[in-house]
MDAnalysis code that builds the backbone (N, CA, C; Angstrom):
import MDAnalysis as mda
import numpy as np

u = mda.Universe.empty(681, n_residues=227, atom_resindex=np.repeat(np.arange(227), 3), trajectory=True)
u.add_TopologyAttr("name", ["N", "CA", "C"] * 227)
u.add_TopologyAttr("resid", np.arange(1, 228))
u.add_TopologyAttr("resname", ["UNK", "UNK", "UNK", "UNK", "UNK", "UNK", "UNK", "UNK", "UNK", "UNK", "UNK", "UNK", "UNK", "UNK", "UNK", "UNK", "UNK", "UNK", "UNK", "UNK", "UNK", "UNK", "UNK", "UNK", "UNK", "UNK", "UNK", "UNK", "UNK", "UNK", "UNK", "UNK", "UNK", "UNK", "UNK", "UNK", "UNK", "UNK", "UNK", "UNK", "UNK", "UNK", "UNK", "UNK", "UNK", "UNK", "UNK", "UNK", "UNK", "UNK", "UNK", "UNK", "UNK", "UNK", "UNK", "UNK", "UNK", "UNK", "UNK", "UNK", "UNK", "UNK", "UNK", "UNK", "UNK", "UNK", "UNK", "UNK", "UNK", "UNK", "UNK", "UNK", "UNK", "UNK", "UNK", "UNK", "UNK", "UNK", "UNK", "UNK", "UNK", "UNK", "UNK", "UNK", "UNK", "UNK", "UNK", "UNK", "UNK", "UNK", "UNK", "UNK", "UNK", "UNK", "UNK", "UNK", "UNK", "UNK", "UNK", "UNK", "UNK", "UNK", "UNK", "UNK", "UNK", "UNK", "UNK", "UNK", "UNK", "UNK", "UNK", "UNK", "UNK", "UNK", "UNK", "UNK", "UNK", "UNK", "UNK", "UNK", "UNK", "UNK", "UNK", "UNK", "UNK", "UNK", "UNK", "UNK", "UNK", "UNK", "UNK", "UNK", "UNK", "UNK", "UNK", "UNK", "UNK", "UNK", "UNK", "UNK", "UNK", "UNK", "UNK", "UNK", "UNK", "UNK", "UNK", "UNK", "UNK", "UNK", "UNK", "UNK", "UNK", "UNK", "UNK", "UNK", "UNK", "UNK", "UNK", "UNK", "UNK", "UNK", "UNK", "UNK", "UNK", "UNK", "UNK", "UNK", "UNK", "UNK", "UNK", "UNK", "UNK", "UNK", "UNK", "UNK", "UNK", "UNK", "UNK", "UNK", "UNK", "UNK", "UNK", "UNK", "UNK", "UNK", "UNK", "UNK", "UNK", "UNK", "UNK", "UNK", "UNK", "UNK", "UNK", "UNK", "UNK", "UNK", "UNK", "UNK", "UNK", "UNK", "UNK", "UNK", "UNK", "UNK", "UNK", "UNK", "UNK", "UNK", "UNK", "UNK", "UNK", "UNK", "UNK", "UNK", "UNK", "UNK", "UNK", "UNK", "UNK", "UNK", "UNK", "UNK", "UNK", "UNK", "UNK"])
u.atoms.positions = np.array([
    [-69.700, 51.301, 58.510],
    [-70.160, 52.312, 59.467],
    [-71.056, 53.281, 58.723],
    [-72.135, 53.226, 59.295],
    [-73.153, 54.837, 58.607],
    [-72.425, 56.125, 58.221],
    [-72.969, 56.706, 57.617],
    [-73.069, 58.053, 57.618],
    [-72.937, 58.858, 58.944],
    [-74.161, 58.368, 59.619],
    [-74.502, 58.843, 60.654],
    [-73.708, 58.958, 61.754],
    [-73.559, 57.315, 62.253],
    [-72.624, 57.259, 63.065],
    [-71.001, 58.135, 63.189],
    [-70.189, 57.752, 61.439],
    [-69.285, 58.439, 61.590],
    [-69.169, 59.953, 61.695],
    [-70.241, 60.799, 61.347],
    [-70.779, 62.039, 61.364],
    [-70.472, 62.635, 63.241],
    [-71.312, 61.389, 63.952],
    [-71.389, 61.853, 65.503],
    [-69.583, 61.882, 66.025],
    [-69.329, 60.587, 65.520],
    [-67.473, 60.269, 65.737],
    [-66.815, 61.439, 65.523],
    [-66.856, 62.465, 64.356],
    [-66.529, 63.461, 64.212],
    [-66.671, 64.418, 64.944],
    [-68.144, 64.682, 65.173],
    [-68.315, 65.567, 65.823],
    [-67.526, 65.988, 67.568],
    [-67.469, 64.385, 67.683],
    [-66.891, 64.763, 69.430],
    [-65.476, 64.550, 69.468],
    [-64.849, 64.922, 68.134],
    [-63.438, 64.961, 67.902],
    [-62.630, 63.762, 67.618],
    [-63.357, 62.850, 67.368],
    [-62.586, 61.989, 65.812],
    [-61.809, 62.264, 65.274],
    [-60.830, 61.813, 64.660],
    [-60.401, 61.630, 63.009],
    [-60.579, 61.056, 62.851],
    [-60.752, 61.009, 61.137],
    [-60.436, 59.693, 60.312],
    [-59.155, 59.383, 59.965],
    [-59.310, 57.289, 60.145],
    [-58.273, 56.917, 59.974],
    [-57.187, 57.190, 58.490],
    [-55.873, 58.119, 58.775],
    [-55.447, 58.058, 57.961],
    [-55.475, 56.552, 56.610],
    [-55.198, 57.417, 55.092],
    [-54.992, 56.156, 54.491],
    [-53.812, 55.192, 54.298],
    [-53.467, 54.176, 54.164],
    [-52.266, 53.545, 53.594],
    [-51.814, 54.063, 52.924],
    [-50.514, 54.746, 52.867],
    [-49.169, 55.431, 51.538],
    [-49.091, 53.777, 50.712],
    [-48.819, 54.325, 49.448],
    [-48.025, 53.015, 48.677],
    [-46.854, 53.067, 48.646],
    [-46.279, 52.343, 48.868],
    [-44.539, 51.913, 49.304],
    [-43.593, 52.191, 47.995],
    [-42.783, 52.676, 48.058],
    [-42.138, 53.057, 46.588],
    [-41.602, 52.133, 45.969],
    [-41.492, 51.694, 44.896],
    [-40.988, 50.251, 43.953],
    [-39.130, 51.290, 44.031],
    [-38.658, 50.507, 44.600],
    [-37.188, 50.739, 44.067],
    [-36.763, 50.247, 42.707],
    [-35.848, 51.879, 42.418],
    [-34.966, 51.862, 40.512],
    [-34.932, 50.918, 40.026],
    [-33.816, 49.573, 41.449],
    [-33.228, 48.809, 40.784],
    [-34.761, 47.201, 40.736],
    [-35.745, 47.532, 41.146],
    [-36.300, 46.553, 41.216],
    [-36.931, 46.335, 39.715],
    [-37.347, 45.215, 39.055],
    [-37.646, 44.677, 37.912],
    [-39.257, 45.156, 37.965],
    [-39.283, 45.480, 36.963],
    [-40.734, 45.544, 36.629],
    [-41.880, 44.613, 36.327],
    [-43.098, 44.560, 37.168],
    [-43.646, 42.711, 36.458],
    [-43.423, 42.775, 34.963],
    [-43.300, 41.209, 35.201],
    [-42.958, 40.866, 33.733],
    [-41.794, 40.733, 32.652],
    [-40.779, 41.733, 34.012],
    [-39.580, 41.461, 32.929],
    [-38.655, 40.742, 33.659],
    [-37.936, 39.868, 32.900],
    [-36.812, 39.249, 32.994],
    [-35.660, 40.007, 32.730],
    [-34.803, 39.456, 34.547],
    [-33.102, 40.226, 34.281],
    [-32.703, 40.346, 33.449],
    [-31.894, 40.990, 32.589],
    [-31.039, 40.914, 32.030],
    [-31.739, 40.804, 30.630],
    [-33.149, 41.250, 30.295],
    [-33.855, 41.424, 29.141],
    [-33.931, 43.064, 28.588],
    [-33.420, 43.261, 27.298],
    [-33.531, 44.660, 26.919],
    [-34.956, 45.080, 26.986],
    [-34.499, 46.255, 26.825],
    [-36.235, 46.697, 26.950],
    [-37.044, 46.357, 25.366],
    [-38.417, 46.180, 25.429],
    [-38.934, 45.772, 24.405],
    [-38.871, 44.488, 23.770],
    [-37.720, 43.705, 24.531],
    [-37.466, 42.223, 23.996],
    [-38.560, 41.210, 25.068],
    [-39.173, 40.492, 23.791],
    [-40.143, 39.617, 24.685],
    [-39.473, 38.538, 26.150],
    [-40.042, 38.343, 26.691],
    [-39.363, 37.579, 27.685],
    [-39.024, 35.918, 27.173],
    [-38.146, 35.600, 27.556],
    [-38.129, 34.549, 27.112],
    [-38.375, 32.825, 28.225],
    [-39.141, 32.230, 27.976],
    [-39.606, 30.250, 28.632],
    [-38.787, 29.742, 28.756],
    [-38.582, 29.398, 29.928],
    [-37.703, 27.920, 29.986],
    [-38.653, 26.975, 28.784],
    [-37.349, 26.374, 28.234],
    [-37.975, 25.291, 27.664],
    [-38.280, 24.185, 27.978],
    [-39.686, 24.020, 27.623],
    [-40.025, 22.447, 28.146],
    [-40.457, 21.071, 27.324],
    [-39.383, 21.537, 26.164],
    [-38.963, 20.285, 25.257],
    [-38.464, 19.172, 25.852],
    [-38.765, 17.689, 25.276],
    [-37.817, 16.631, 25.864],
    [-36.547, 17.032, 25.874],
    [-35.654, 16.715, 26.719],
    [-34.496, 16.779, 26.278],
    [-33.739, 18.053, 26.587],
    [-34.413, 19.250, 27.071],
    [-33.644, 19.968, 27.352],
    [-33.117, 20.092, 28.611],
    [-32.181, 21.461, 28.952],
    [-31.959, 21.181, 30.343],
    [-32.664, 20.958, 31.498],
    [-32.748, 20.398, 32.274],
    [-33.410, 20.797, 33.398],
    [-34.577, 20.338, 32.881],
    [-35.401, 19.575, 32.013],
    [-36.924, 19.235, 31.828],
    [-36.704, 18.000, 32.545],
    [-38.000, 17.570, 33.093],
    [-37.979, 16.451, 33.302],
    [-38.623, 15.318, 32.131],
    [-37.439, 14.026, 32.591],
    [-37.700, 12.993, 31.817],
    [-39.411, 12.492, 31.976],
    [-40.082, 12.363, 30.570],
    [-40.891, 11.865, 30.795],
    [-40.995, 10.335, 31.345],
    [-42.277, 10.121, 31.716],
    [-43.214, 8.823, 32.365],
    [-42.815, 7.598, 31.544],
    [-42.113, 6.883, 31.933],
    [-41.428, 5.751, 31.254],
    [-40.742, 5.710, 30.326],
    [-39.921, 6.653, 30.188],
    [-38.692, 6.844, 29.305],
    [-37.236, 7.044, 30.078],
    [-36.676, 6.228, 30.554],
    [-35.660, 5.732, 31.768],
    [-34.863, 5.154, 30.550],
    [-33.660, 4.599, 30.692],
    [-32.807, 4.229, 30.416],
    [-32.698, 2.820, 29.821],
    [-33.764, 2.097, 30.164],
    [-33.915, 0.569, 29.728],
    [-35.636, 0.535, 29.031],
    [-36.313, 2.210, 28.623],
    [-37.397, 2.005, 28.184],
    [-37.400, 1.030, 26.597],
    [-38.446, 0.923, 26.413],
    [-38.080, 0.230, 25.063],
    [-37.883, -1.665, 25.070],
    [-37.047, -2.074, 26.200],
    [-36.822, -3.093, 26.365],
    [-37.972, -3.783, 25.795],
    [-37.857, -4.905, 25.619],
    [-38.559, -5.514, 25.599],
    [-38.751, -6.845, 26.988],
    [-40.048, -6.671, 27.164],
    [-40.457, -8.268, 28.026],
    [-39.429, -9.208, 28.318],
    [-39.149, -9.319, 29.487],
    [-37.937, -10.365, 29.849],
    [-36.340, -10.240, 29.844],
    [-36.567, -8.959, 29.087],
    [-35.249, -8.564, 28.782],
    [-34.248, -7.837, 29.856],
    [-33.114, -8.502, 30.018],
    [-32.320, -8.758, 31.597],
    [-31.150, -8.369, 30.942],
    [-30.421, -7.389, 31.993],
    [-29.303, -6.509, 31.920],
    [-28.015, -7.738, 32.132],
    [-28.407, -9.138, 32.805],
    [-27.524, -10.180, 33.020],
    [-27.900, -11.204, 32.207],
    [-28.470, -10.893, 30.971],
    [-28.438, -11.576, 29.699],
    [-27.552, -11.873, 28.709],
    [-26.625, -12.470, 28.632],
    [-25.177, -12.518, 28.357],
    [-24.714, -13.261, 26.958],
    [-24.682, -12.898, 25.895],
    [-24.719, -14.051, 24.932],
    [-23.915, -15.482, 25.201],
    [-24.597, -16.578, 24.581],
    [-23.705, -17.974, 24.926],
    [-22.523, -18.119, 24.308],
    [-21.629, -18.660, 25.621],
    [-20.071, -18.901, 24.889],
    [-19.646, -19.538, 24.314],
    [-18.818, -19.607, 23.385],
    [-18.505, -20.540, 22.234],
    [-18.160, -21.717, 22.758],
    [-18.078, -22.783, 22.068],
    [-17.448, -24.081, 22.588],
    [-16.159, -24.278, 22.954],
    [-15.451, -24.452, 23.388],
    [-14.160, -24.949, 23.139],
    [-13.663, -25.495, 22.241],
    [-12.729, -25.132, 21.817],
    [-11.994, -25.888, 21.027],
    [-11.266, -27.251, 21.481],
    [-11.787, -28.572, 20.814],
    [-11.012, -29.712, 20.860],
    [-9.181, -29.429, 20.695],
    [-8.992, -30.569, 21.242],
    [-7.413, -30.884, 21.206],
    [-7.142, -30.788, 19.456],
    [-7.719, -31.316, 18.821],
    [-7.618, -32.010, 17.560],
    [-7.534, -30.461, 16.615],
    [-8.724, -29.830, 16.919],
    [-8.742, -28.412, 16.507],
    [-7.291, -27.444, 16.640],
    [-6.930, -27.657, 18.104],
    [-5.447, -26.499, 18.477],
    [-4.929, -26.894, 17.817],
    [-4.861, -28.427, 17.382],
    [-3.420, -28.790, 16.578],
    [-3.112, -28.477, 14.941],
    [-4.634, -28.840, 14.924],
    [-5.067, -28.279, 13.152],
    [-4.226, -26.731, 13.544],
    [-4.965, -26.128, 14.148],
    [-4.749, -24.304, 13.872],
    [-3.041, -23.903, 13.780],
    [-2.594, -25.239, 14.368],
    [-1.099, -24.884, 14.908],
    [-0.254, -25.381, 13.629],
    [-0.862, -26.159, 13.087],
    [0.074, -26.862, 11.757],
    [-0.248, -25.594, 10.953],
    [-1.170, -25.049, 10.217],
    [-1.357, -23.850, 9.861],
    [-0.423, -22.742, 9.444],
    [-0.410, -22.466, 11.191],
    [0.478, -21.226, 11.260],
    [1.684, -21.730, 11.564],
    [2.279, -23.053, 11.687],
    [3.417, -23.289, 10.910],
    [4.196, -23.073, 9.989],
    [2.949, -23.857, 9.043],
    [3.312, -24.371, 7.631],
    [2.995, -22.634, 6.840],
    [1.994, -21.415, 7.457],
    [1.999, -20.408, 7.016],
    [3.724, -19.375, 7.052],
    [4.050, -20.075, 8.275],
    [5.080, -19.273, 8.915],
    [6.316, -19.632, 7.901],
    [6.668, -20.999, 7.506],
    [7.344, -21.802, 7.020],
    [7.494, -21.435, 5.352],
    [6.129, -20.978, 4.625],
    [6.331, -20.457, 3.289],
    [6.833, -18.884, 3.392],
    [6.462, -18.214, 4.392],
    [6.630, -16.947, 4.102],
    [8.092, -17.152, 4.021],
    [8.922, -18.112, 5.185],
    [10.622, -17.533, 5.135],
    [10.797, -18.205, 3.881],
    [10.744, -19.219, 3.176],
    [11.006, -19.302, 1.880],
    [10.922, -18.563, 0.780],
    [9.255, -17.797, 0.587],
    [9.347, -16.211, -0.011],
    [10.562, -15.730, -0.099],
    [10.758, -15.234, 1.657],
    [11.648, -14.303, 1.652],
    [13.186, -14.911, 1.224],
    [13.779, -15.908, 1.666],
    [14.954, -16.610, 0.916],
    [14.847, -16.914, -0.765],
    [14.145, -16.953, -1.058],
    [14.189, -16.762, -2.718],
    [14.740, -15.186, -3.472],
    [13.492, -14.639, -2.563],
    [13.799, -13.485, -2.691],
    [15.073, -13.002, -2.896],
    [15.407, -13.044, -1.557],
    [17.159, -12.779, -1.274],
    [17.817, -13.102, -1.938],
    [17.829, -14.395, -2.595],
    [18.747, -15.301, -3.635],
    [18.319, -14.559, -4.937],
    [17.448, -14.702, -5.599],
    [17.067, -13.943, -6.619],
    [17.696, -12.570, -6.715],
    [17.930, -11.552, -5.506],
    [18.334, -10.324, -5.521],
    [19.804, -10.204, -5.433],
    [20.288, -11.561, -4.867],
    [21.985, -11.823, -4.916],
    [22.279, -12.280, -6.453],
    [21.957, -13.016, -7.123],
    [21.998, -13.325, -8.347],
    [21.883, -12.398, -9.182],
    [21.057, -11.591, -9.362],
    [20.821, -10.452, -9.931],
    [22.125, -9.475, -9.885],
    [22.911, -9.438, -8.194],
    [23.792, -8.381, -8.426],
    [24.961, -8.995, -9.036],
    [25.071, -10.207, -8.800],
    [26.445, -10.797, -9.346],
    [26.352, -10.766, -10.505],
    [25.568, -11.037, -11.413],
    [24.954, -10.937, -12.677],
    [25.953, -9.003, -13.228],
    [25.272, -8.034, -12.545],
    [24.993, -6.794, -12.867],
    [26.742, -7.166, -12.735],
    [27.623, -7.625, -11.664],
    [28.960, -7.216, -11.800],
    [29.683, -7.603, -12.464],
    [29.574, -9.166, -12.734],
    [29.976, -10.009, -14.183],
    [30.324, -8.763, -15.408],
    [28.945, -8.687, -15.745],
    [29.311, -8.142, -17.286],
    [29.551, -6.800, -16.785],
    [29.642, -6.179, -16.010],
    [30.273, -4.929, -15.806],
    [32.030, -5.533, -16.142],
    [32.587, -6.315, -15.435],
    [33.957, -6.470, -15.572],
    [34.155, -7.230, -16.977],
    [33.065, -8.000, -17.210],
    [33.266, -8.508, -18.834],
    [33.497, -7.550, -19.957],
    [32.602, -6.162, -19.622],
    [32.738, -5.209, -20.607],
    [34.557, -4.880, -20.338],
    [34.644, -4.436, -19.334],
    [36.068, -3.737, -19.036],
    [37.236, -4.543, -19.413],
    [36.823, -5.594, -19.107],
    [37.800, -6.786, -19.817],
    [38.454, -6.565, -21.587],
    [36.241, -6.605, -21.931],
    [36.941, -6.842, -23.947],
    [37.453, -6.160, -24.271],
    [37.549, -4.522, -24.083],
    [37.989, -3.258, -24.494],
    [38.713, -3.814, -25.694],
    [40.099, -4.616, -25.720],
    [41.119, -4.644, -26.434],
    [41.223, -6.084, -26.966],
    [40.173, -6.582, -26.718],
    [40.024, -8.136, -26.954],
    [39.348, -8.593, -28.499],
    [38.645, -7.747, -29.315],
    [37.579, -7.750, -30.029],
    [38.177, -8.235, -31.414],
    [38.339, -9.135, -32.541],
    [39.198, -9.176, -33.379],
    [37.813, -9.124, -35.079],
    [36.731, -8.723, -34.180],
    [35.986, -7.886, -35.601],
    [36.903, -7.239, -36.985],
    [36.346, -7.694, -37.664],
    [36.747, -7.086, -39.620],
    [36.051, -6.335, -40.022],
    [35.994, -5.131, -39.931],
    [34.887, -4.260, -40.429],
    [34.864, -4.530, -41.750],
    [35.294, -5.290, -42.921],
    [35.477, -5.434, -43.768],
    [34.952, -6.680, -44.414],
    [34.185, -7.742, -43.526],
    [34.066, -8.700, -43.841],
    [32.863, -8.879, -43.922],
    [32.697, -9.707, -45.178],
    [31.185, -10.292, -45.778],
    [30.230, -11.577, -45.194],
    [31.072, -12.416, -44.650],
    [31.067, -13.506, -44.734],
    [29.466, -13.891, -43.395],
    [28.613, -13.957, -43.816],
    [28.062, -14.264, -42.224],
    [28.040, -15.400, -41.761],
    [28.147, -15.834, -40.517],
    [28.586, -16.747, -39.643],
    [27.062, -17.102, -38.820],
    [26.221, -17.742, -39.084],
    [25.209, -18.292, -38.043],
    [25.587, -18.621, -36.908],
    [24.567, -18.882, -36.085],
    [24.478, -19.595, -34.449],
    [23.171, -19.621, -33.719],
    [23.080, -20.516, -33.251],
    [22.047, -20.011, -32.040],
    [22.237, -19.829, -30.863],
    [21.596, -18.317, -29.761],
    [21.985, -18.117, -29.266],
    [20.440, -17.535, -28.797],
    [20.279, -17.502, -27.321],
    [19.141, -17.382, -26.951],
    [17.870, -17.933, -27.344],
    [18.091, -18.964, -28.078],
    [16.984, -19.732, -28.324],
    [16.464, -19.062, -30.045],
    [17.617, -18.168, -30.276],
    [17.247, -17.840, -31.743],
    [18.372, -17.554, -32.386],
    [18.510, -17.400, -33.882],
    [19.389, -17.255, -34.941],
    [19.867, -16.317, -34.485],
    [21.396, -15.820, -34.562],
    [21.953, -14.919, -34.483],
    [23.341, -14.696, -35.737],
    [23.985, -13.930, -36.034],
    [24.940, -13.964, -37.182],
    [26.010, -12.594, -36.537],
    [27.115, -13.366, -37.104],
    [28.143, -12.614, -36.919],
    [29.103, -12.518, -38.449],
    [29.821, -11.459, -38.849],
    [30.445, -11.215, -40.383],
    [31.885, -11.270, -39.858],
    [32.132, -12.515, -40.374],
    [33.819, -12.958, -41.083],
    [34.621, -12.869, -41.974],
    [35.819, -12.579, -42.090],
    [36.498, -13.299, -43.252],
    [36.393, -14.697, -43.694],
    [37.106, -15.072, -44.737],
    [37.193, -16.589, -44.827],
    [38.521, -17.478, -43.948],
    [39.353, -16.437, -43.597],
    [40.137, -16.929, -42.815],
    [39.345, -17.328, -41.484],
    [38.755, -16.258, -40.612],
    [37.964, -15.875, -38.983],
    [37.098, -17.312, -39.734],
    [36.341, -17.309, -40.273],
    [35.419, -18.452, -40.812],
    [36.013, -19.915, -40.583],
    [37.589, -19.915, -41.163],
    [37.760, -21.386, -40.775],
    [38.489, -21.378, -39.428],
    [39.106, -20.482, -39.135],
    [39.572, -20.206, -37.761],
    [38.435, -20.563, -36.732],
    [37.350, -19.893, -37.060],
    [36.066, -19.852, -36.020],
    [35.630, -21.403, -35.872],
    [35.656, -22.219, -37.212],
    [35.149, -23.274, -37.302],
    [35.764, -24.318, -36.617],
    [37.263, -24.268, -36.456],
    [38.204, -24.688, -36.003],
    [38.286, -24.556, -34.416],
    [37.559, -23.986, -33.913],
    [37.382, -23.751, -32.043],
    [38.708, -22.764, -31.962],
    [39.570, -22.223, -32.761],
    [40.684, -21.049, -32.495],
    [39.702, -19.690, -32.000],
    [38.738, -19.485, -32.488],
    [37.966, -18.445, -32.074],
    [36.381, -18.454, -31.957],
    [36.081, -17.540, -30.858],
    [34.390, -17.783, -30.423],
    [34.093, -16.301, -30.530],
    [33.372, -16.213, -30.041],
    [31.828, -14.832, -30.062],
    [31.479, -15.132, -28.367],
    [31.594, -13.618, -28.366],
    [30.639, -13.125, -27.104],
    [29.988, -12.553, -27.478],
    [28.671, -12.345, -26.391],
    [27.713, -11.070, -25.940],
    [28.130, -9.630, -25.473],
    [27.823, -8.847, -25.832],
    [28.246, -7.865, -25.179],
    [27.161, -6.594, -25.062],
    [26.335, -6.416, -24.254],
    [25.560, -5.131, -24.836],
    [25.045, -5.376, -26.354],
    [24.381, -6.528, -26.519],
    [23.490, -6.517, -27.523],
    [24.603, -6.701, -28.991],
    [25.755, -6.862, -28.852],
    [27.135, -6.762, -29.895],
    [27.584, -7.991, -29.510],
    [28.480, -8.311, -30.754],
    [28.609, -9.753, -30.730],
    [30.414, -9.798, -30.938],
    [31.514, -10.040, -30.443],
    [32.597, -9.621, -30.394],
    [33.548, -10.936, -30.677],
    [34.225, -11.178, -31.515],
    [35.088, -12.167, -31.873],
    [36.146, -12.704, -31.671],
    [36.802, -13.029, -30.779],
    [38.094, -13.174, -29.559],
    [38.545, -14.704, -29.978],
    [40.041, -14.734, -29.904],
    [40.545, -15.713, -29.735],
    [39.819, -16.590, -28.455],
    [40.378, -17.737, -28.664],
    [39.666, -19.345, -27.775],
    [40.518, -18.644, -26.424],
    [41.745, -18.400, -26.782],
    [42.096, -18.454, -25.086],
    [41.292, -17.523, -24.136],
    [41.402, -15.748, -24.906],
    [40.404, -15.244, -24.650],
    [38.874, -15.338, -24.155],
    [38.500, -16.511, -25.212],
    [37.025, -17.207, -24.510],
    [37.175, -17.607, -23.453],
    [38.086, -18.257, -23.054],
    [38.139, -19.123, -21.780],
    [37.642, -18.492, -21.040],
    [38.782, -16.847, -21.045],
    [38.405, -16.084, -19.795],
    [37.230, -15.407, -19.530],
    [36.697, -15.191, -20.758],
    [35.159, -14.593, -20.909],
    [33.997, -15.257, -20.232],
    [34.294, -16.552, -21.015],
    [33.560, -17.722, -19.970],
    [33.763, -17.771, -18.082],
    [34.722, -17.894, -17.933],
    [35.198, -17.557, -16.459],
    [34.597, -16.410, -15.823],
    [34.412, -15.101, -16.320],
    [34.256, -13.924, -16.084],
    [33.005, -13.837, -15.859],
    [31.865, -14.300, -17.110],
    [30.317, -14.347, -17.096],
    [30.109, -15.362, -18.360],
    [29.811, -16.276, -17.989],
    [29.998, -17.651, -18.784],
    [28.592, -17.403, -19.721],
    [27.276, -16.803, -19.143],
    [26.149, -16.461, -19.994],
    [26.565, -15.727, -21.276],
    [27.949, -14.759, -21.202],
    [28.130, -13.795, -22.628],
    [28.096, -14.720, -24.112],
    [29.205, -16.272, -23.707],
    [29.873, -16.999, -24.463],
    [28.616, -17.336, -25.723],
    [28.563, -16.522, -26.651],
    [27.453, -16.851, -27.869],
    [27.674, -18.250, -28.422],
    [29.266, -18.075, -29.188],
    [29.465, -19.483, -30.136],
    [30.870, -20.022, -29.510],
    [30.853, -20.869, -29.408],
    [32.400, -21.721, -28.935],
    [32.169, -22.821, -29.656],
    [32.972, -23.514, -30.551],
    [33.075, -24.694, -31.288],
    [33.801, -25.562, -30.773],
    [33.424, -26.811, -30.727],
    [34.379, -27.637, -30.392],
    [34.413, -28.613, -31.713],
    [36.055, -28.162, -32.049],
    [36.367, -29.442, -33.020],
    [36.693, -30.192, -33.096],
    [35.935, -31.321, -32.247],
    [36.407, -32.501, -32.258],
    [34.921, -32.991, -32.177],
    [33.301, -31.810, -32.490],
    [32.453, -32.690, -32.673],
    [31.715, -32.969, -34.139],
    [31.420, -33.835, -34.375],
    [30.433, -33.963, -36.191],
    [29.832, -33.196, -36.788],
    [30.396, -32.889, -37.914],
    [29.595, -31.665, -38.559],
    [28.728, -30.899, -38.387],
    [27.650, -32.409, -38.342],
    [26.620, -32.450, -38.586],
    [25.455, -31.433, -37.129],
    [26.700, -31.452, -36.076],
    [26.341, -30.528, -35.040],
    [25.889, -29.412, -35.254],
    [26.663, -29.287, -36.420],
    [26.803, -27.161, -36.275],
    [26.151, -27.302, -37.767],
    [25.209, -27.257, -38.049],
    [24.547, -27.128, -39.739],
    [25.140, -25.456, -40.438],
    [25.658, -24.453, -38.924],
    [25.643, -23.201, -39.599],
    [27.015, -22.944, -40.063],
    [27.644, -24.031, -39.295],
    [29.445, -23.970, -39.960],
    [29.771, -23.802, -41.429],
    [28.494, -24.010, -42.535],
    [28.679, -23.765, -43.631],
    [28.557, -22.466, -44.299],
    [29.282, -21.694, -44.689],
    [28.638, -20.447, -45.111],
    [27.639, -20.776, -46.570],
    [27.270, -22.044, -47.011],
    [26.720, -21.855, -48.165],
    [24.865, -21.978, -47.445],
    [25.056, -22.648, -46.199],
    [23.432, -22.437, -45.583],
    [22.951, -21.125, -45.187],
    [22.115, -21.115, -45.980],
    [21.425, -19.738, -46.483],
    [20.157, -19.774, -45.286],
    [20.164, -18.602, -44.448],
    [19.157, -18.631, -43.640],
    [18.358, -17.139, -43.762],
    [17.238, -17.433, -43.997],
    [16.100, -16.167, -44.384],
    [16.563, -14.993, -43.617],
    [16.006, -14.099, -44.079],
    [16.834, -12.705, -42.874],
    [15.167, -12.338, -41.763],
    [14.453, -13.189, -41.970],
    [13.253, -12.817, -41.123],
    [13.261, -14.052, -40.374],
    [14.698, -14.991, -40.082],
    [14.635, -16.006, -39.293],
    [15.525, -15.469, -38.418],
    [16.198, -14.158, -38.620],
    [17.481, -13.912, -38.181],
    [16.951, -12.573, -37.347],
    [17.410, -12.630, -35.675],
    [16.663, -11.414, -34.790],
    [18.223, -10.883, -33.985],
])
């Protein structure tokens, strides 16, 4: 509108059109640019639009079966083994038989081995309790007496009496805890009876000298043959 014109508008009692008020921004309203719950002065912060985060979307052919390769089918199933022949079950079955079959033997040895062992441990427990008063040792005597016993020389010290006595099957030698103990024959018997492994020397005289080479006290045996 002119000058002019609005000039005449006036004149014959016009107004002009008031202006638009600006509307008041309410306290609680956010200011552009800021994000709720952002302190003041703290930059605002992006959704992120990294792969992978929340809410991004998956890119353009990256689905769940990307990658596949050509032809490659979700009802692709590896091939199943053959069956096993008749001939095969039976093989597998003799197996675990004959596996089944050594183990209980293991274990019955075992057992036997661990029964032997205790009868063993009770033997010479009652063998000891037995000799207490049985022992007819000479602390006094020179004489040594050979034998073998465990597969090696062993010696026991006599009189010359115990010497022909001994030689004579009237008296033997036990084991005892590493001690060697000199008991009348009847005595042996029972020793033998008791734990027959103790019995070191028992003579029998009714066999050839030539049995017992150590029946002599003049056979001289090295002392580094003797354990």
């Amino acid at each position: 509108m002119s000058d002019s014109l609005r000039d005449q508008l006036l004149g014959l009692g016009f107004k002009p059109a008031p202006k638009p008020e600006k509307q008041a921004r309410p306290a609680s309203a956010p200011k552009p640019g800021h994000t709720p719950g952002q302190k003041p002065g703290q930059k605002p912060q992006h959704s992120s639009s990294k792969p992978g985060a929340p809410g991004a979307a998956r890119p353009h052919g990256r689905g769940p079966h990307a990658g596949a390769k050509p032809g490659a089918s979700a009802n692709n199933a590896p091939p199943r083994k053959k069956p096993r022949t008749q001939d095969e079950i039976d093989l597998a079955k003799a197996y675990a038989i004959r596996a089944q079959r050594e183990k209980e033997e293991r274990i019955e040895a075992e057992r036997v081995k661990q029964e032997e062992a205790r009868k063993r441990r009770e033997a010479k427990a009652k063998l000891v309790e037995w000799a207490k008063d049985k022992a007819l040792n000479d602390a006094n005597a020179e004489i040594a007496r050979h034998f073998p016993y465990g597969g090696k020389i062993k010696r026991i010290y006599v009189n010359e009496d115990q010497l022909k006595r001994l030689n004579a099957g009237e008296l033997g030698v036990i084991q005892i805890d590493g001690r060697y103990l000199l008991i009348a024959a009847e005595a042996l018997a029972e020793a033998e009876a008791i734990f027959a492994a103790a019995v070191a020397l028992k003579v029998d005289p009714n066999a050839p000298a030539e049995d017992d080479p150590y029946a002599d006290p003049m056979y001289k045996v090295p002392d580094d043959l003797v354990w």
